[in-house]
N, CA, C and O of each residue as an XYZ file, in Angstrom:
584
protein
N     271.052    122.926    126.628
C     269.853    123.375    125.945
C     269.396    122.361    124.891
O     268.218    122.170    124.593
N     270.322    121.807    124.425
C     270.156    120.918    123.389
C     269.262    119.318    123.792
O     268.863    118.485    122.978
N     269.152    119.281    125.201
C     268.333    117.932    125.727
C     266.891    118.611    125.854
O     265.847    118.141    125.401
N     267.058    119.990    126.666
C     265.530    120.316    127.146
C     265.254    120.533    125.326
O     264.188    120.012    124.996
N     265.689    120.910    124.651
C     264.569    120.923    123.281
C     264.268    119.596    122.883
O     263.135    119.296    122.508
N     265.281    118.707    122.940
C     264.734    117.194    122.257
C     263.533    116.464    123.112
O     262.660    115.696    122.709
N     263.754    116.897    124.242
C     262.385    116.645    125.198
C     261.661    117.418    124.910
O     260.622    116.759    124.921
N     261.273    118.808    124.520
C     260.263    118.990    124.320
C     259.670    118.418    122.849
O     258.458    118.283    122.685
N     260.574    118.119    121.876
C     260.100    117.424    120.607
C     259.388    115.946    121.027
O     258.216    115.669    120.771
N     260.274    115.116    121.679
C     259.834    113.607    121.605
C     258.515    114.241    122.810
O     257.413    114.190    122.264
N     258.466    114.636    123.848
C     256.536    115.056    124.792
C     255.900    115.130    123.350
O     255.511    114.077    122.845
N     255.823    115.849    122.934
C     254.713    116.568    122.133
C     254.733    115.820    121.138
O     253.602    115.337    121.096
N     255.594    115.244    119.926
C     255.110    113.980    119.428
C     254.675    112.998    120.096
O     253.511    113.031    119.697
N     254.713    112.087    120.855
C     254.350    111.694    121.211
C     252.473    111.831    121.757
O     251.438    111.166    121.813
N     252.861    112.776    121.967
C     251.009    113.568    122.375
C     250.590    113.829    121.343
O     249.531    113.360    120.925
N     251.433    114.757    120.597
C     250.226    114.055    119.279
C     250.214    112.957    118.438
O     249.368    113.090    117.555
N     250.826    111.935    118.382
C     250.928    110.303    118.112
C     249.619    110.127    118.930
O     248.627    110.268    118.215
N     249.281    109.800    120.519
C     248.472    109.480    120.810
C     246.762    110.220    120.911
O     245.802    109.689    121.470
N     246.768    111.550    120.203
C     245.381    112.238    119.867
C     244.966    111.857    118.674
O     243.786    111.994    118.352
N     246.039    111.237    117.716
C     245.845    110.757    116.626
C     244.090    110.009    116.341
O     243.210    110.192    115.500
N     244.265    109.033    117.681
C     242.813    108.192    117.618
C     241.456    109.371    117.939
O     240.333    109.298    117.441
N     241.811    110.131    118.634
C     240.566    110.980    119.161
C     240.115    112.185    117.827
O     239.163    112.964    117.861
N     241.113    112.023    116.734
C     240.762    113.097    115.948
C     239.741    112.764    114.987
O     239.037    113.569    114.378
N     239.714    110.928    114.865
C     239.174    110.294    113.983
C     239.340    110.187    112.365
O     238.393    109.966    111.611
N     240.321    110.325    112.060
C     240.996    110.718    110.820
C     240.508    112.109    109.952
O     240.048    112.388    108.845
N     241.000    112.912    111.442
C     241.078    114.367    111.076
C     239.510    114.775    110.474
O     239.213    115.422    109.470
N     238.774    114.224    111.351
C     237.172    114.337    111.035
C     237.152    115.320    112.545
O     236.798    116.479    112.328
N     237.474    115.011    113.977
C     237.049    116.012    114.753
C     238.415    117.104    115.063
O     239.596    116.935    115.363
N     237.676    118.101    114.850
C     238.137    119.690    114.587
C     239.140    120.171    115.614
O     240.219    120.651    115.266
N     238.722    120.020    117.089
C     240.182    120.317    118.320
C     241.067    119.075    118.136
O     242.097    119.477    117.594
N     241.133    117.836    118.326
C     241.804    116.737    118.213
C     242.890    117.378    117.165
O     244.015    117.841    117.352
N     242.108    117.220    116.013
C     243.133    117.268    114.848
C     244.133    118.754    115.085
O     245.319    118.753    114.756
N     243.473    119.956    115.684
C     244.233    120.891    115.526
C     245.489    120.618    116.190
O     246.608    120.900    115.760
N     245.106    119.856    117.633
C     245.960    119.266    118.669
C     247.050    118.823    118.261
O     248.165    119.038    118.736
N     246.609    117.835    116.870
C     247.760    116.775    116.443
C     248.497    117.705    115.637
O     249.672    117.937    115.922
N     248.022    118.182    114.805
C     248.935    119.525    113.755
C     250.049    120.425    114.824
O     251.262    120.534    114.646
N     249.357    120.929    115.800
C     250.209    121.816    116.701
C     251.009    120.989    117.475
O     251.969    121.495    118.055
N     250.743    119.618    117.602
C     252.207    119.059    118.417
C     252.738    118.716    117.907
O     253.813    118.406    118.420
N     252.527    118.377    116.210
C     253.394    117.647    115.373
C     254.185    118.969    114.777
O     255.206    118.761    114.122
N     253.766    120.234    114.975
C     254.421    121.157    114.492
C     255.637    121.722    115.850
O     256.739    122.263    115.758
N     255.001    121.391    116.776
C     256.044    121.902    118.026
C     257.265    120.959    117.984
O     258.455    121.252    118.093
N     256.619    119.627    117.781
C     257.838    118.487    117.717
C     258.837    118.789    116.689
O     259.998    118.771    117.098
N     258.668    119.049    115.507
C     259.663    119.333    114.546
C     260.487    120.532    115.064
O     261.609    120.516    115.569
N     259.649    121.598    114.814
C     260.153    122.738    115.703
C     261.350    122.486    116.540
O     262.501    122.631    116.130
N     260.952    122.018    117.993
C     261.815    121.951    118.922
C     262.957    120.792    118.554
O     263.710    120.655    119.518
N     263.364    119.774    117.255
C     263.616    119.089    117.340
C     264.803    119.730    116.408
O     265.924    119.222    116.376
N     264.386    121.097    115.523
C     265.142    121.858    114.977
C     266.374    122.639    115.424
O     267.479    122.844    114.923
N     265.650    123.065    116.773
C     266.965    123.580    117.359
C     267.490    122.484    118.629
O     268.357    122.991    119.341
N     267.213    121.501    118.891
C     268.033    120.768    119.505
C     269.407    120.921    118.379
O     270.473    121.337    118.833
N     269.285    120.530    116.805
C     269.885    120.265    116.068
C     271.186    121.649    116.168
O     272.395    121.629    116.398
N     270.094    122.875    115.835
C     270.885    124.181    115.832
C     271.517    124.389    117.220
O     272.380    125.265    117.263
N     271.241    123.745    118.346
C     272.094    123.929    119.160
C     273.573    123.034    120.026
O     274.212    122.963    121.075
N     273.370    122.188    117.833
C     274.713    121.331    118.172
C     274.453    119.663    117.803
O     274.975    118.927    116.966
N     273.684    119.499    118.554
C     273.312    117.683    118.936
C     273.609    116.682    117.317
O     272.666    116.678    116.527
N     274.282    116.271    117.110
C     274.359    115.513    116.174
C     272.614    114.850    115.136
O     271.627    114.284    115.606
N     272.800    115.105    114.227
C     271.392    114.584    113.548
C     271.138    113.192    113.398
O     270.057    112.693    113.086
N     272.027    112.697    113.600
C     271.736    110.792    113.792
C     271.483    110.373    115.468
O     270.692    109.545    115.921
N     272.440    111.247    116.187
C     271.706    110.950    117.434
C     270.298    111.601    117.748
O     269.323    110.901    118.021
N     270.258    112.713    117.705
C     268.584    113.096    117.858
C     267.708    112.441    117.479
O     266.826    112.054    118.246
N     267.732    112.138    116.144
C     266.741    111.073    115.572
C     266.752    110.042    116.554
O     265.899    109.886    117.428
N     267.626    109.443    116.389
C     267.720    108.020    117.512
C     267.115    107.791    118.195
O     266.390    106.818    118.402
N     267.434    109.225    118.986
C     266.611    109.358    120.599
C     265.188    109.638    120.644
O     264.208    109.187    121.237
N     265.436    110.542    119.804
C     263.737    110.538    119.208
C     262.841    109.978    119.133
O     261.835    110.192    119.808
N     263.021    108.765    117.956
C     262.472    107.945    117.608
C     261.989    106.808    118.409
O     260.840    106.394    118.566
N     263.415    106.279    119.010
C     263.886    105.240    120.207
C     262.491    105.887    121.446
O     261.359    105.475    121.193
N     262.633    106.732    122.547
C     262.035    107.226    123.237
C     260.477    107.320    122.996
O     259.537    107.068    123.749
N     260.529    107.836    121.490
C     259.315    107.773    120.756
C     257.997    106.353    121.145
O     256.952    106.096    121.743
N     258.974    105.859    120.341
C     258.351    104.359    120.213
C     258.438    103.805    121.639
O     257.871    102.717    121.744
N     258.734    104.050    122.235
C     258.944    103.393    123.509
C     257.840    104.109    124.469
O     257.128    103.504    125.271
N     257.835    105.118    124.301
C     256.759    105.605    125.239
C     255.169    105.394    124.266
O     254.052    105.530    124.765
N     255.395    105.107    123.079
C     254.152    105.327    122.497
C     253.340    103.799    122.665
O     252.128    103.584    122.652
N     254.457    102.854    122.823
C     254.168    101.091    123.350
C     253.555    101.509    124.595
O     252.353    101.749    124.708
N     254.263    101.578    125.370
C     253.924    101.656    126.736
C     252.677    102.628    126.870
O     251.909    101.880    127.474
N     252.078    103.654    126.718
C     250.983    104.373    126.732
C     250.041    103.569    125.633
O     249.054    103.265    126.304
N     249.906    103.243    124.763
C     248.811    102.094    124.155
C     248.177    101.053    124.968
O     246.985    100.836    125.186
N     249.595    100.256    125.504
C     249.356     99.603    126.337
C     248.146     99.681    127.791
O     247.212     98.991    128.201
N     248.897    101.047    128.233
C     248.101    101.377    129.573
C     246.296    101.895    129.181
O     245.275    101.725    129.846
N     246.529    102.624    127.705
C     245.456    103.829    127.475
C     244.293    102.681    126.387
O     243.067    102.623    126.478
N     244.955    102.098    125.677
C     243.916    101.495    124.461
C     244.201    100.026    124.556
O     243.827     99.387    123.572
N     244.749     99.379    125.468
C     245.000     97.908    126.197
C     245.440     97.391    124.269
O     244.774     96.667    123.528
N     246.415     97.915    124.052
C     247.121     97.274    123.167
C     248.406     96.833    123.569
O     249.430     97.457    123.290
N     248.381     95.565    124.346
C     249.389     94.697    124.251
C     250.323     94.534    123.747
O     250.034     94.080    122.640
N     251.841     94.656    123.891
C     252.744     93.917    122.656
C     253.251     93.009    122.721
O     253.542     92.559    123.830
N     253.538     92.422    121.697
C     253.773     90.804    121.804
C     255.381     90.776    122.336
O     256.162     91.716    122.479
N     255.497     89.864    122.485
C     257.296     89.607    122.741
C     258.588     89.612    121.671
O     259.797     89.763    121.844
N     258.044     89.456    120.892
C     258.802     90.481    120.068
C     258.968     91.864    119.482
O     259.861     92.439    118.861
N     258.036     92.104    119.821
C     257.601     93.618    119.891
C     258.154     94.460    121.424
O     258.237     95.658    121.693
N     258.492     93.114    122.290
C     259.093     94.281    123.548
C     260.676     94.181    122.924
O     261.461     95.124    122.823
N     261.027     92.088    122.352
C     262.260     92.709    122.178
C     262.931     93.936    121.455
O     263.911     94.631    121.722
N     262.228     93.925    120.673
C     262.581     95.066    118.783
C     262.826     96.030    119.570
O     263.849     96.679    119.352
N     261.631     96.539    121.141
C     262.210     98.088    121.484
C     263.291     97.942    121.754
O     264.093     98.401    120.941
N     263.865     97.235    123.018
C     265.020     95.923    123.767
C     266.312     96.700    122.506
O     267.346     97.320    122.756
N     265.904     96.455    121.626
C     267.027     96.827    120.238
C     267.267     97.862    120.100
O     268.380     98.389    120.083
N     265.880     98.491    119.932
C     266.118     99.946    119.822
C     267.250    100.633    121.191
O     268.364    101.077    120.911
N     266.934    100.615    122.026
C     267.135    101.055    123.083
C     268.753    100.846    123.477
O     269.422    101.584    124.199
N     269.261     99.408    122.669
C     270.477     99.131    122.684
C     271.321    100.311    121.719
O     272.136    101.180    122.030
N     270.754     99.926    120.488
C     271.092    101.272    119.294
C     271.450    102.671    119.941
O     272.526    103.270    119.933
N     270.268    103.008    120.486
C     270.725    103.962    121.088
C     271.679    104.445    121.636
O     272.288    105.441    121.245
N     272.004    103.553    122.964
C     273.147    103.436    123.523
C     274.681    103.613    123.087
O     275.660    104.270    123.441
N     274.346    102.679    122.140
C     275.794    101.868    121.035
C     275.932    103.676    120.392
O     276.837    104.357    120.874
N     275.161    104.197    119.519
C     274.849    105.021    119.126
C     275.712    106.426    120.026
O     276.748    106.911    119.572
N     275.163    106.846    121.134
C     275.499    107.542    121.919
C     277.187    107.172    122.560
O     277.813    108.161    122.940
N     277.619    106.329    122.629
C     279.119    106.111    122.892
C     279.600    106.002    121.890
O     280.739    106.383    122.156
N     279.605    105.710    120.684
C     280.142    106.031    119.950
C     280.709    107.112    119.328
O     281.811    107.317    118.818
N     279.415    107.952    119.530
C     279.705    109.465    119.366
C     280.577    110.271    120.327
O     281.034    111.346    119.939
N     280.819    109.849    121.473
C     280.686    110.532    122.758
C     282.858    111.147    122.486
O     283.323    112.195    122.933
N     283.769    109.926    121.555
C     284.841    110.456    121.577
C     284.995    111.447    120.424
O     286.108    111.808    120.042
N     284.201    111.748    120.043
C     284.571    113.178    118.714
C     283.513    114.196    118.717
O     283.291    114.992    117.804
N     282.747    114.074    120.067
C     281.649    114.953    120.136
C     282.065    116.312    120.262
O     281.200    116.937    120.876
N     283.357    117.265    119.825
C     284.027    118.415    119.693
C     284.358    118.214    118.516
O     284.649    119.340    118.114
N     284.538    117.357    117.515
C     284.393    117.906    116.141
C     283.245    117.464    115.365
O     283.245    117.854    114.197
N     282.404    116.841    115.685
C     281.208    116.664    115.005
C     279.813    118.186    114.694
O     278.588    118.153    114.579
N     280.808    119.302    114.661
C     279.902    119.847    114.540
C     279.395    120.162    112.639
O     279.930    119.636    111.664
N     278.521    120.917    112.636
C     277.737    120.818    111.432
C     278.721    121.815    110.615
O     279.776    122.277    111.052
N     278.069    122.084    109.142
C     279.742    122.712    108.448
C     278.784    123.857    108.232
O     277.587    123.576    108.163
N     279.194    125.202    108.110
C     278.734    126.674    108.403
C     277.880    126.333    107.008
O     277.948    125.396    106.212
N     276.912    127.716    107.093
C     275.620    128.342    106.291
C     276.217    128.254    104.856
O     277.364    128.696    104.801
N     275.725    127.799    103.710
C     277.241    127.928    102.495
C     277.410    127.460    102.375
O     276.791    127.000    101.416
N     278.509    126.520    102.945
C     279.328    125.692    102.533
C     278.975    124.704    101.892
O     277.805    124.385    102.104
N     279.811    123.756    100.811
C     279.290    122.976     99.956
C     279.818    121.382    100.857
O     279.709    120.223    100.458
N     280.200    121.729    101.722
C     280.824    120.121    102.601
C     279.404    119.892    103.059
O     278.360    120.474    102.764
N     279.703    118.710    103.999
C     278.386    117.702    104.445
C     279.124    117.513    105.598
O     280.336    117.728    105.560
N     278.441    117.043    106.899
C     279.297    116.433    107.871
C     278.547    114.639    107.756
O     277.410    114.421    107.337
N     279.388    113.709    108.172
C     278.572    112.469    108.186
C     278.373    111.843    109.700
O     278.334    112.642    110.636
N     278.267    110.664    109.917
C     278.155    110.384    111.416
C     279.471    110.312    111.907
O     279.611    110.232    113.127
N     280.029    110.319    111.495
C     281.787    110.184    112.223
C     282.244    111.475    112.291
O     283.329    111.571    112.866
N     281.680    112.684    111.818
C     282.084    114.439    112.170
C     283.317    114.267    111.201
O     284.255    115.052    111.343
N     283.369    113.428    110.362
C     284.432    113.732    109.088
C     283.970    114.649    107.895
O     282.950    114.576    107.209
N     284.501    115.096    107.873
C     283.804    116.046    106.259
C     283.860    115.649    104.681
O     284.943    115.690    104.098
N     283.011    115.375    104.197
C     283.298    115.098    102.703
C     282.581    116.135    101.773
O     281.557    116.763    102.041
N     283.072    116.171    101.017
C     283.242    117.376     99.946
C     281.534    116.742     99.457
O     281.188    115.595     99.740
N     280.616    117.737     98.693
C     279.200    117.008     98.514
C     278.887    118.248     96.854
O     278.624    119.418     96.576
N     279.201    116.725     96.126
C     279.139    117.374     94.767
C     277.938    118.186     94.210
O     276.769    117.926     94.496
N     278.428    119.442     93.185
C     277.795    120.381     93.127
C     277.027    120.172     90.919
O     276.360    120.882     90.166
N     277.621    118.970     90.841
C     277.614    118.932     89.339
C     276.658    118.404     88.724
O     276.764    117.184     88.598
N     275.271    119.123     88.057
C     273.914    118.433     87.542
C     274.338    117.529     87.137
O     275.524    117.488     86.810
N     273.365    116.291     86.991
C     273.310    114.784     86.571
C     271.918    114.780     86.052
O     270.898    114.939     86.723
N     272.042    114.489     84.200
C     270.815    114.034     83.805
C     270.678    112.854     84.234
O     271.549    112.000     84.400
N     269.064    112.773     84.502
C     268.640    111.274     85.233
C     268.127    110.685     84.398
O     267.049    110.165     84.688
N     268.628    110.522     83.102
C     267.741    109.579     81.803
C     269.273    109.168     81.849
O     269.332    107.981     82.168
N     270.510    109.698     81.652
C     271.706    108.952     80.762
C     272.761    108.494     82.010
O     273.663    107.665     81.895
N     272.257    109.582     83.757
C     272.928    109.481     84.776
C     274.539    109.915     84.423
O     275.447    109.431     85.098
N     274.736    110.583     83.643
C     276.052    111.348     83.323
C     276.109    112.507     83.305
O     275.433    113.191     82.537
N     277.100    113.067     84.327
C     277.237    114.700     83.950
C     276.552    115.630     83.098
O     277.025    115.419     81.982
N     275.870    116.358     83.030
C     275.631    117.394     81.918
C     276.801    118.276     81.775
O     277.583    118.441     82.711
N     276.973    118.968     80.392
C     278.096    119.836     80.767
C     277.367    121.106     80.523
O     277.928    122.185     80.710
């Protein structure tokens, strides 16, 4: 469940990434609603990919990665915006990241899960837990308050 939601996040950003131009900077009225409602479905669905597990550094990744990659390639075809060659490599990178990204994760993907409703822990990208301090800090002296 956790892929069909991240697909439905990265479709629909993406669709609305590319209505972006037709809305005219939120001057025409369906366009823009278009872009609001896919940019709201994208988060949405990108929420419970999360709630249904998927690590938050990989989703993003893929997200983003997929993102940008389909949003090159549809410019390209739709508004003949070209990318230069370094602009294919950078995706080239992305796309590696990803990868690197995704095997990495792939041997602790049974304890990387998120730490319950409450709790004052954090999980990080390695599914290790660190304790995530609870103690105000004035930001003029950056020392403890007591």
């Amino acid at each position: 469940m956790t892929w069909f939601w991240l697909t439905v996040a990265i479709v629909t950003e993406v669709a609305a990434t590319m209505l972006l131009r037709q809305s005219n900077g939120f001057s025409q009225l369906w366009p823009s609603i278009a872009v609001a409602l896919g940019y709201t479905t994208a988060f949405y669905a990108l929420s419970q990919a999360l709630i249904h597990g998927m690590a938050i550094a990989t989703a993003y990744a893929i997200w983003c990665g997929i993102g940008i990659t389909l949003i090159a390639i549809l410019g390209a075809l739709l508004f003949n915006e070209q990318p230069t060659a370094v602009q294919v490599v950078g995706i080239a990178l992305i796309a590696v990241g990803i990868v690197i990204l995704q095997l990495g994760g792939a041997h602790n993907s049974a304890t990387s899960a998120t730490a319950p409703t409450g709790s004052a822990e954090g999980t990080t990208l390695t599914g290790a837990m660190l304790p995530v301090s609870t103690t105000a800090v004035d930001p003029a002296s950056a020392a403890p308050r007591s």
